[in-house]
KOLLUM-951770 format. One record per residue (C-alpha): residue number from 0; residue in three letters; chain; x, z, y. Coordinates in pm, whole numbers. Layout:
BEGIN
[NUM,"ALA","A",[X,Z,Y]]
...
***
This chain:
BEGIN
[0,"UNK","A",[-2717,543,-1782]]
[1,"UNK","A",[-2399,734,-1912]]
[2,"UNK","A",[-2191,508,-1681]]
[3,"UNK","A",[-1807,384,-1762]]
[4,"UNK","A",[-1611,667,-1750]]
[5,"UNK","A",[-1771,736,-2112]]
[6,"UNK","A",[-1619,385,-2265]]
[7,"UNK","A",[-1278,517,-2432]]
[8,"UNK","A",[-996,506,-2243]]
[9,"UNK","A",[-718,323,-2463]]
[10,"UNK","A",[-356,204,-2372]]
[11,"UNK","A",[-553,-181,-2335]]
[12,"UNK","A",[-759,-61,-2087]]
[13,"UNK","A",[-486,159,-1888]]
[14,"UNK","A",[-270,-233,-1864]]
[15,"UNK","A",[-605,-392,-1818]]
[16,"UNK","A",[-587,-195,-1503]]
[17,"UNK","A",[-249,-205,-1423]]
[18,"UNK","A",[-82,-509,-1501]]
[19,"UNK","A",[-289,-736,-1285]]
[20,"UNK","A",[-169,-553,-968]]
[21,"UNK","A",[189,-555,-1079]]
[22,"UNK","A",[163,-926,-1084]]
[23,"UNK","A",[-48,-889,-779]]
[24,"UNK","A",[242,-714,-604]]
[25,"UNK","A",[486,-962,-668]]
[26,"UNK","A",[336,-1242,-485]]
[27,"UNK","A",[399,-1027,-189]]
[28,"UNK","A",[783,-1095,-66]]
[29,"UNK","A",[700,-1469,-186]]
[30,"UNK","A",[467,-1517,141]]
[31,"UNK","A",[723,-1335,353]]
[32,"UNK","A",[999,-1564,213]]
[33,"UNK","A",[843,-1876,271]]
[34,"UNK","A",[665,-1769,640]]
[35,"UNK","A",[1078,-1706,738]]
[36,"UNK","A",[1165,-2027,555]]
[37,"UNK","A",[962,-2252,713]]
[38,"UNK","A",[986,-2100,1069]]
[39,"UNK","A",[1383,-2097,1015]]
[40,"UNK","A",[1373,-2529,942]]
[41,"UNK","A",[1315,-2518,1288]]
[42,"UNK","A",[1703,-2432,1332]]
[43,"UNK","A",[1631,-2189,1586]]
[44,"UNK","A",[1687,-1798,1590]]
[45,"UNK","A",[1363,-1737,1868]]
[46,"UNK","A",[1064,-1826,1588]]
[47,"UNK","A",[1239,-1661,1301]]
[48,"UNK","A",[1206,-1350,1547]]
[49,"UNK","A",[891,-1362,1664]]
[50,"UNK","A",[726,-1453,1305]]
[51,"UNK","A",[901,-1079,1241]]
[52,"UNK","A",[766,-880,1475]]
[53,"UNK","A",[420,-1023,1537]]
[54,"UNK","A",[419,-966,1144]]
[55,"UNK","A",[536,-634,1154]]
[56,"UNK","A",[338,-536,1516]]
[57,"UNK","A",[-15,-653,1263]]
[58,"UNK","A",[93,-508,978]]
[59,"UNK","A",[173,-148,1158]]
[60,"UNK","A",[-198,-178,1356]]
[61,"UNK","A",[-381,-273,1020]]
[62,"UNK","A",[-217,-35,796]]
[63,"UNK","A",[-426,247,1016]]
[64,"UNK","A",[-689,141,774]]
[65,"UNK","A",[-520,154,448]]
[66,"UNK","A",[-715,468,345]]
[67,"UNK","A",[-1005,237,321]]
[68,"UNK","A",[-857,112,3]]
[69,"UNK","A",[-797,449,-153]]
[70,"UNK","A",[-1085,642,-20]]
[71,"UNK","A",[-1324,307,-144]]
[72,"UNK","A",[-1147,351,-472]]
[73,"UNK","A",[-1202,733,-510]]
[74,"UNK","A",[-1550,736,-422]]
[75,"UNK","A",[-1642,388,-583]]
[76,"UNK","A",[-1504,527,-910]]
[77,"UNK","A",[-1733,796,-932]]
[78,"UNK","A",[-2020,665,-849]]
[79,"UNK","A",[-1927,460,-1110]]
[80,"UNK","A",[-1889,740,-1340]]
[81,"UNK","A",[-2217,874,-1266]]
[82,"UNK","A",[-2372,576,-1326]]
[83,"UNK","A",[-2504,562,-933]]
[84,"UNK","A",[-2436,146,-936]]
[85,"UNK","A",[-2678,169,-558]]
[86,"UNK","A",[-2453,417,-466]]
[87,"UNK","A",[-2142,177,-544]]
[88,"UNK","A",[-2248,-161,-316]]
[89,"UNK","A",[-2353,126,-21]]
[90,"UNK","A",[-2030,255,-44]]
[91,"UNK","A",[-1892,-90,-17]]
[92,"UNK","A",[-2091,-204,271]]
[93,"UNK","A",[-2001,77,460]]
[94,"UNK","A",[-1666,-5,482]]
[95,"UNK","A",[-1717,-358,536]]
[96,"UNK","A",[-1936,-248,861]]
[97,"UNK","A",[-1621,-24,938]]
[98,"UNK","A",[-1407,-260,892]]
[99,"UNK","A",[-1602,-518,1118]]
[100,"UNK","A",[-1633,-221,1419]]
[101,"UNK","A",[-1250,-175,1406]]
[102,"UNK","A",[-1164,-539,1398]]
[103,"UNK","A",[-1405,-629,1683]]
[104,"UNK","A",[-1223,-404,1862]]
[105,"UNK","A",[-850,-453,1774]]
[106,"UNK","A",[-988,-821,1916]]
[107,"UNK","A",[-1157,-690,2235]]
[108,"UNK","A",[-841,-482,2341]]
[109,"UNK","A",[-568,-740,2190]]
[110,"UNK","A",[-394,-805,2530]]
[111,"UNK","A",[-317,-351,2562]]
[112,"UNK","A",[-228,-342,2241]]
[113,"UNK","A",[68,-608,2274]]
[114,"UNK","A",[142,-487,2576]]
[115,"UNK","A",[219,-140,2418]]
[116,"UNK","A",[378,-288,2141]]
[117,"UNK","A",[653,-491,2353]]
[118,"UNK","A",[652,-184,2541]]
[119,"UNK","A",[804,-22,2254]]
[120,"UNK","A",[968,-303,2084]]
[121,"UNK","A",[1094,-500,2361]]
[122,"UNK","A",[1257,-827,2263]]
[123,"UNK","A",[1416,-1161,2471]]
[124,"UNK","A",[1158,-1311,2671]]
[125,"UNK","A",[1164,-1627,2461]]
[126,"UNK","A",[1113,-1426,2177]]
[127,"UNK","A",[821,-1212,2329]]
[128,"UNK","A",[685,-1557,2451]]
[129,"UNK","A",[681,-1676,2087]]
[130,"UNK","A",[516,-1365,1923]]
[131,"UNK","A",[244,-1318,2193]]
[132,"UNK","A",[97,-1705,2096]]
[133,"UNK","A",[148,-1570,1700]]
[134,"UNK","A",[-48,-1249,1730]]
[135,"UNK","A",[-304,-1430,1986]]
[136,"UNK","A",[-369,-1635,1697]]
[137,"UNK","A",[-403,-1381,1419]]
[138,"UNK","A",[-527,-1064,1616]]
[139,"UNK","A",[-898,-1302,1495]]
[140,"UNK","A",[-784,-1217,1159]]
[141,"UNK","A",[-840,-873,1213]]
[142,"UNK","A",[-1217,-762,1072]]
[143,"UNK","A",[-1144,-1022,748]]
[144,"UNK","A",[-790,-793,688]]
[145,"UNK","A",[-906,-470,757]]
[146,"UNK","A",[-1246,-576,511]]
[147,"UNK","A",[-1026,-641,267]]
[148,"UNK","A",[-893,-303,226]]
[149,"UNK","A",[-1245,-222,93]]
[150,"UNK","A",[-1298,-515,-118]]
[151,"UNK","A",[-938,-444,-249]]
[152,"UNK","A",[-1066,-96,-311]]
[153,"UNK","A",[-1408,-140,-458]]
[154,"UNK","A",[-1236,-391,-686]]
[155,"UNK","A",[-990,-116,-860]]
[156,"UNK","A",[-1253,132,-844]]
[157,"UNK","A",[-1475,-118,-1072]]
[158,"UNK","A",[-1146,-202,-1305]]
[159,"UNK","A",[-1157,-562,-1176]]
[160,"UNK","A",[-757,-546,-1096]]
[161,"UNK","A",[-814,-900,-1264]]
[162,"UNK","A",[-992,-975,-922]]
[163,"UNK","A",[-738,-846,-722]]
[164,"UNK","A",[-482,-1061,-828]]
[165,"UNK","A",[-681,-1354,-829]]
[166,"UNK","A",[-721,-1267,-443]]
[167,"UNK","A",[-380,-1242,-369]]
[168,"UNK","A",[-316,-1566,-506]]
[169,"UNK","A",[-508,-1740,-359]]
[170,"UNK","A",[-418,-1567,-2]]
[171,"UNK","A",[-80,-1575,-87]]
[172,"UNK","A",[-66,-1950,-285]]
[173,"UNK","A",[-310,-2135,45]]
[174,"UNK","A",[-115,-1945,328]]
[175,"UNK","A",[204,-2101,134]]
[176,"UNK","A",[57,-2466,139]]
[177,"UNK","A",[-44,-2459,431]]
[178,"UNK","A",[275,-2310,619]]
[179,"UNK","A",[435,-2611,436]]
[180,"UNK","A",[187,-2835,592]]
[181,"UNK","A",[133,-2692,960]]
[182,"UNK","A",[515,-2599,1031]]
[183,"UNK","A",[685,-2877,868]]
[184,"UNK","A",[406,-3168,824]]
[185,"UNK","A",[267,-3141,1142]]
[186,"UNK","A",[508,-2966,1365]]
[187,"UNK","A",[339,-2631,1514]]
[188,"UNK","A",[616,-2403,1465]]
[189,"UNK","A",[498,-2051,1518]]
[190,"UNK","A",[159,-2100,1615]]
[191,"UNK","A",[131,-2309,1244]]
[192,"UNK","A",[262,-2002,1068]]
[193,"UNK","A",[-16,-1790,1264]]
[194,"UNK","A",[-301,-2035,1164]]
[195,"UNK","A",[-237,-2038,826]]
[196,"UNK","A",[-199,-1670,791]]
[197,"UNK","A",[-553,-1688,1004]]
[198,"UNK","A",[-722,-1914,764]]
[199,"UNK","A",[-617,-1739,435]]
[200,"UNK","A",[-716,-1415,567]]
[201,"UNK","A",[-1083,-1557,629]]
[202,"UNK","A",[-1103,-1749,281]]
[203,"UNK","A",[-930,-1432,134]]
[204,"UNK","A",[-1241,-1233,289]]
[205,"UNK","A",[-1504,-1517,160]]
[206,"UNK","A",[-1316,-1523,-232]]
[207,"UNK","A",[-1327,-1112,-205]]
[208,"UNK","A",[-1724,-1117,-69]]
[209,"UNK","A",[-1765,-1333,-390]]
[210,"UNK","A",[-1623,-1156,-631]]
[211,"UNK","A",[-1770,-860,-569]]
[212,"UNK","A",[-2102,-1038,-576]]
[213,"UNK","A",[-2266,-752,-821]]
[214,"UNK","A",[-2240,-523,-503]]
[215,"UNK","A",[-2517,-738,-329]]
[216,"UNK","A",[-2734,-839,-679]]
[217,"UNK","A",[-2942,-572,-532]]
[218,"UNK","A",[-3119,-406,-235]]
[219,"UNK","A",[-2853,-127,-221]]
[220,"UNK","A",[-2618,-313,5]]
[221,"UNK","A",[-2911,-270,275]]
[222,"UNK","A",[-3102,20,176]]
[223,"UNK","A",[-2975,126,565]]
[224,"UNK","A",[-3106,476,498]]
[225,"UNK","A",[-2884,488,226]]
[226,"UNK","A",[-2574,348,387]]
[227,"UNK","A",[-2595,556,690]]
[228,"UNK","A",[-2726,847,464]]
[229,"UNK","A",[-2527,1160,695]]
[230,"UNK","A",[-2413,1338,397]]
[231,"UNK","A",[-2246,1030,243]]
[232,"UNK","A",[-2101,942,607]]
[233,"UNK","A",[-1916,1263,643]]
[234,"UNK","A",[-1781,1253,300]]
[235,"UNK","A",[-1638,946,337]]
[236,"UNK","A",[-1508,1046,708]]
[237,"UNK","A",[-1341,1341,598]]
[238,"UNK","A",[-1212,1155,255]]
[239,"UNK","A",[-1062,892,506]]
[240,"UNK","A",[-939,1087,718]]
[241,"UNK","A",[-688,1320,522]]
[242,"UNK","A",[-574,1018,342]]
[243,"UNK","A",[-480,933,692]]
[244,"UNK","A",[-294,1189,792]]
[245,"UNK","A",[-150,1223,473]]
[246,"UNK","A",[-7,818,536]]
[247,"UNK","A",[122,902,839]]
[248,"UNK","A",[318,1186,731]]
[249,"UNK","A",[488,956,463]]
[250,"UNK","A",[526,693,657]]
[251,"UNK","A",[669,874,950]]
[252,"UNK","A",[921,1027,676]]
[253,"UNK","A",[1066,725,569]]
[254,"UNK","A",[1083,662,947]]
[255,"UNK","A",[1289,932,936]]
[256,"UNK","A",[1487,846,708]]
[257,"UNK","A",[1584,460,835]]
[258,"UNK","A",[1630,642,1205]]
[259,"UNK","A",[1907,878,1074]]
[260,"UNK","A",[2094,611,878]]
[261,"UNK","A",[2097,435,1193]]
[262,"UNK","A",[2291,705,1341]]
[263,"UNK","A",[2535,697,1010]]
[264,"UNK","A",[2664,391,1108]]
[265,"UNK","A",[2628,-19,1052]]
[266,"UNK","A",[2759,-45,749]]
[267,"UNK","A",[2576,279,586]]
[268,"UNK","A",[2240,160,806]]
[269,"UNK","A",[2266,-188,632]]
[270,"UNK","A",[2366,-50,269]]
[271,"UNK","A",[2032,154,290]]
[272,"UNK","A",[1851,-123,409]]
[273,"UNK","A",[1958,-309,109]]
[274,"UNK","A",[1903,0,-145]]
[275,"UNK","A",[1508,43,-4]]
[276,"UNK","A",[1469,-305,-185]]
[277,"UNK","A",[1496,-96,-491]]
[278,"UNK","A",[1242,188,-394]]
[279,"UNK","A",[1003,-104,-290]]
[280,"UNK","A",[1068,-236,-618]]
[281,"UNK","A",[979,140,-772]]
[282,"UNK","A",[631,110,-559]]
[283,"UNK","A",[561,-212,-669]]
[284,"UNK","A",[559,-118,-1070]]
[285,"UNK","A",[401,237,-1058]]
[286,"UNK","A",[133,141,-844]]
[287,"UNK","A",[-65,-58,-1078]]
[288,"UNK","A",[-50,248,-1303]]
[289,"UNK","A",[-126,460,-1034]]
[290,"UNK","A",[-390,256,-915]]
[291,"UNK","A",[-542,257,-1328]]
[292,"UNK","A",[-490,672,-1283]]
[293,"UNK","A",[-784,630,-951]]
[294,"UNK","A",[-996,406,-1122]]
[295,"UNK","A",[-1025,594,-1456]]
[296,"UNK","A",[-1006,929,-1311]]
[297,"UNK","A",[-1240,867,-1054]]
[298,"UNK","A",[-1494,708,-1349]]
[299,"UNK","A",[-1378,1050,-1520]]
[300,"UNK","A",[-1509,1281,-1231]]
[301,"UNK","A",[-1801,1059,-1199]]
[302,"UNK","A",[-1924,1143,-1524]]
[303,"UNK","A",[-1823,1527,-1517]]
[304,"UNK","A",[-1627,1467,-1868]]
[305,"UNK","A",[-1254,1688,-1835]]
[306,"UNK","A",[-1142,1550,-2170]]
[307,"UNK","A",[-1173,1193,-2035]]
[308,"UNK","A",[-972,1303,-1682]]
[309,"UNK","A",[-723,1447,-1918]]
[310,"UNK","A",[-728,1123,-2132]]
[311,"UNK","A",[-705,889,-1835]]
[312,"UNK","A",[-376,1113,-1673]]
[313,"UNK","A",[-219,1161,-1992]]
[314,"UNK","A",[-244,767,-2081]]
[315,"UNK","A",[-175,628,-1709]]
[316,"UNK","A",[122,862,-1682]]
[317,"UNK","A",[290,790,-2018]]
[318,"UNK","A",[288,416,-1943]]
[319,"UNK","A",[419,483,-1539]]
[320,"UNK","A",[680,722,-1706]]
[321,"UNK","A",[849,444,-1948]]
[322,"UNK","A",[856,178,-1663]]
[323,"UNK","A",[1010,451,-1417]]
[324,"UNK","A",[1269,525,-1717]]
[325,"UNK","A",[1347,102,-1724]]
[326,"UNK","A",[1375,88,-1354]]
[327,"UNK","A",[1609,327,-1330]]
[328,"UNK","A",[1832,200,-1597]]
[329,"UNK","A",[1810,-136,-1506]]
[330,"UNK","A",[1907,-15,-1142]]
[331,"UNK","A",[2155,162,-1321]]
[332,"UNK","A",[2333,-123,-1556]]
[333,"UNK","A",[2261,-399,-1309]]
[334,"UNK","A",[2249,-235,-976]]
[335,"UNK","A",[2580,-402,-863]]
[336,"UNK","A",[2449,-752,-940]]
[337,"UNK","A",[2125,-732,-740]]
[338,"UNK","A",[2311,-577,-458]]
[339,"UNK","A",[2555,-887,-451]]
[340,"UNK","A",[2229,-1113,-439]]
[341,"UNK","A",[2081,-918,-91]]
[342,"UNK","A",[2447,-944,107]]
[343,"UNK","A",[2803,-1110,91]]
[344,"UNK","A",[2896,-841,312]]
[345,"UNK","A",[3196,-690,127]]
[346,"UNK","A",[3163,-368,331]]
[347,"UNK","A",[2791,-365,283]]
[348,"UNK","A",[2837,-426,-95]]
[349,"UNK","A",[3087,-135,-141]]
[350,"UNK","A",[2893,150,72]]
[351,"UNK","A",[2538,41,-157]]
[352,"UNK","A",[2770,64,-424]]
[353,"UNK","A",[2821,401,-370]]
[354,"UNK","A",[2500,521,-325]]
[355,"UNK","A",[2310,346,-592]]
[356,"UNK","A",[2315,630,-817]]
[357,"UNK","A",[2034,717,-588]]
[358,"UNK","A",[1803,444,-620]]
[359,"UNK","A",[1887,449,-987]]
[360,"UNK","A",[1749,824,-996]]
[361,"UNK","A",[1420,740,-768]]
[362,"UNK","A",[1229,587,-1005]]
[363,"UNK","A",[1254,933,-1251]]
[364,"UNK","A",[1205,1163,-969]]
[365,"UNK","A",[893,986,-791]]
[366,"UNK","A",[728,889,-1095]]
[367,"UNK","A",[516,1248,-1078]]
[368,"UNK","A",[430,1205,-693]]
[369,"UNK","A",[314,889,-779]]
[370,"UNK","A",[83,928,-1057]]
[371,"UNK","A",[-39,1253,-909]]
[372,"UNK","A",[-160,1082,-587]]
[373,"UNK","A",[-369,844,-823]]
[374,"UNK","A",[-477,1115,-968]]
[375,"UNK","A",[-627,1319,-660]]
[376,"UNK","A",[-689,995,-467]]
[377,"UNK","A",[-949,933,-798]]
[378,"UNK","A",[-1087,1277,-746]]
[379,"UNK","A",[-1109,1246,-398]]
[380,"UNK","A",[-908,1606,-395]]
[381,"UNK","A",[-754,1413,-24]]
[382,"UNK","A",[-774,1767,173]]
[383,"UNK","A",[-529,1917,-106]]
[384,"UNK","A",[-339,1619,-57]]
[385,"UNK","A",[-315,1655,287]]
[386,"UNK","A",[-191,1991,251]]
[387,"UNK","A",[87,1886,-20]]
[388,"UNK","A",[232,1626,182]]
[389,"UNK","A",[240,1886,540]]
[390,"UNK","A",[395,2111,287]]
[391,"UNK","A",[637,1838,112]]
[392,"UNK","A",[676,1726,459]]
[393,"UNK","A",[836,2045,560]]
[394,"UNK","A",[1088,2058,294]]
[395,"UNK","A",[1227,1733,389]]
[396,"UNK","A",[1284,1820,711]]
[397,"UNK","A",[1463,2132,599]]
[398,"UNK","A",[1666,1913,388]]
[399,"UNK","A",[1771,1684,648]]
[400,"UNK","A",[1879,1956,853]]
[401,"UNK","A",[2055,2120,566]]
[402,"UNK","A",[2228,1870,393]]
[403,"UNK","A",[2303,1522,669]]
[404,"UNK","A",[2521,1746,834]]
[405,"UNK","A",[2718,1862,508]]
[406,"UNK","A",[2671,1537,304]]
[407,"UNK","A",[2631,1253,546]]
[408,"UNK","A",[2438,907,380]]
[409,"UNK","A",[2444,1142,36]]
[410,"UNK","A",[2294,1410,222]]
[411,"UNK","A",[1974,1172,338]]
[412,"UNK","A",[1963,1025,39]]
[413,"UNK","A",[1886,1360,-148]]
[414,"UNK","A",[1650,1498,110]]
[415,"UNK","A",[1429,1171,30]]
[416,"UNK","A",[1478,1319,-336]]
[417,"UNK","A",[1369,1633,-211]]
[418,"UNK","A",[1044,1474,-44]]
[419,"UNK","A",[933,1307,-338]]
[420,"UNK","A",[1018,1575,-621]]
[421,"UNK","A",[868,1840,-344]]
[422,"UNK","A",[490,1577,-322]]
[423,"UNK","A",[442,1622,-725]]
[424,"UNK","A",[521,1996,-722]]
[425,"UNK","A",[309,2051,-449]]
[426,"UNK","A",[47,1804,-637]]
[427,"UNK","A",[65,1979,-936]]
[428,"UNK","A",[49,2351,-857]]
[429,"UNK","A",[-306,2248,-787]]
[430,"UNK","A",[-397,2036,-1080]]
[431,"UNK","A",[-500,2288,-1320]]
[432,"UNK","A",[-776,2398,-1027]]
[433,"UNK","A",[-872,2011,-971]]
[434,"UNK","A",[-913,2001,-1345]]
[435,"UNK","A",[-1080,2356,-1404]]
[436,"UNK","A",[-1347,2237,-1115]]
[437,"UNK","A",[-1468,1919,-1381]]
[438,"UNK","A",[-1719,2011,-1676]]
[439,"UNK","A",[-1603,2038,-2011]]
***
């Protein structure tokens, strides 16, 4: 069995791919929308808070495991490629079994883990009140979210994006209904927002179990020796684990960033605040073609064929690099309307004003670091991408120290340049070895 890597890689396919988790992506801020919405009927400011940072306290915990999504995706994809199908349902149950280990325990240690977070975070007693019966609630969520970083994974890595966005609708569309229904039918207030996040995390788990039903048509999912083959545990360790590191290191930069424009000022902190829309807007479009560059270079690797990794890079890339060139004219010509939308502020609306020209350029100068990450994540290159982004890393915090002091809000705003044009050089002064290393 040649496998899929060897089916020709066309501009269809490539959108195939991609535009299902563009569409995927957008149901996103919906759900955060409506959980505020709902919460805010209540015409108090105490549940609007507490929704917010029991969301964001979960969402920081959980997102520990987002390499499970890109490592399952990496190795998925070849196995793919190599036509190892037993290979590609082990994978997938071992990061279900993960996934079950870490939530058991995020559940078994809930009451430490809020206490450090408040710790941290401290907020008004009424509010602290409010979030602690919110995350009680959804800290049983936990093994179903983290889960679904695999099934999310496994998905893209089998060019089911299709599936993916069918998932997130229905997570997204019955969490929706049934904040409606809890919150403003029946009266719960917070604890209805938590329960129907709860409940659409567990059906989300049961819909994603189900469509990745070809996983389990076989024994593979419990050939144990298989699954817990030592080889193929390490690999996927040490795969996981630099795309860890590497997460934190980004993350911690645009930490960075947001704690220095704090420092600039309200009115600068708040006109950033408003121009990160527009980089979250940039993620949201290039990662379905990123996530098409994993999947088909990943198949590519797979099935030890160069021409189709070149294929898959060249087509992903020339698709990411025409909707990074709209974004950033459309940021460009109409910039100063969406900026109206986010604030009334007139301050706020003069200082974004000012540094749009930033967010206008982001989409052109992250497009590479984008689409080069898909294409090591597919190759499961991680330990060069660990060592890009400590490198890129670096820079950034060379440029901050160089240029805030010169350049102020300009000055941050062009290190963050610097950090993402500094991830794709770093990415691609390795490619030609990551390519030379796949047969002809």
């Amino acid at each position: 069995m040649s496998g899929a890597a060897e089916a020709p890689i066309t501009h269809a396919r490539v959108l195939k791919i991609a535009v299902p988790i563009v569409l995927s992506n957008v149901t996103v801020p919906v759900l955060g929308a409506v959980d505020t919405g709902v919460v805010g009927q209540m015409g108090q400011a105490a549940p609007i808070g507490a929704v917010g940072i029991g969301a964001v306290i979960l969402a920081t915990v959980y997102w520990i495991f987002g390499f499970l999504r890109m490592g399952t995706t990496g190795l998925a994809a070849q196995a793919r490629g190599a036509g190892d199908m037993a290979e590609t349902g082990a994978l997938l149950m071992r990061g279900l079994i993960l996934a079950g280990l870490a939530g058991a325990v995020f559940i078994l240690f809930h009451s430490a883990l809020f206490w450090g977070a408040f710790a941290l975070a401290p907020a008004s007693a009424e509010v602290e009140t409010l979030a602690r019966d919110y995350l009680t609630i959804r800290i049983w969520g936990a093994p179903a979210t983290i889960a679904l970083y695999a099934i999310t994974g496994w998905l893209i890595a089998m060019e089911r994006t299709r599936g993916v966005f069918i998932l997130q609708i229905w997570m997204n569309g019955l969490n929706i209904l049934l904040d409606l229904w809890f919150v403003l039918g029946l009266g719960w207030g917070v604890e209805g927002v938590a329960a129907a996040t709860l409940i659409a995390e567990w059906s989300g788990l049961a819909l994603g179990l189900w469509l990745c039903r070809d996983a389990f048509g076989g024994n593979q999912w419990r050939d144990w020796a298989r699954v817990f083959d030592p080889v193929r545990l390490r690999r996927m360790l040490q795969v996981n684990g630099d795309i860890m590191v590497r997460s934190v290191l980004l993350t911690g930069s645009f930490t960075t960033f947001l704690f220095i424009g704090a420092d600039l000022g309200d009115v600068q902190l708040a006109a950033n605040q408003v121009l990160l829309q527009f980089l979250e807007i940039t993620a949201f479009a290039l990662d379905g073609f990123a996530f098409s560059a994993e999947a088909l270079v990943g198949g590519a690797v797979g099935a030890k064929s160069r021409a189709h990794m070149r294929r898959a890079v060249w087509m992903a890339s020339s698709w990411a690099i025409g909707a990074a060139g709209l974004l950033s004219l459309g940021f460009y010509i109409g910039g100063g309307m969406i900026i109206d939308l986010m604030t009334t502020s007139p301050e706020v609306r003069a200082a974004a004003r000012l540094f749009l020209m930033w967010a206008a350029l982001a989409p052109i100068l992250s497009v590479a670091s984008y689409m080069l990450d898909g294409v090591y994540i597919g190759a499961t290159w991680t330990r060069d991408m660990r060592i890009a982004m400590i490198q890129s890393v670096s820079l950034y915090v060379i440029a901050l120290l160089a240029l805030v002091p010169l350049f102020g809000n300009h000055g941050l705003w062009a290190a963050l340049m610097v950090l993402n044009v500094a991830r794709a050089v770093t990415l691609a002064r390795r490619y030609p070895r990551l390519e030379a290393g796949i047969a002809a």
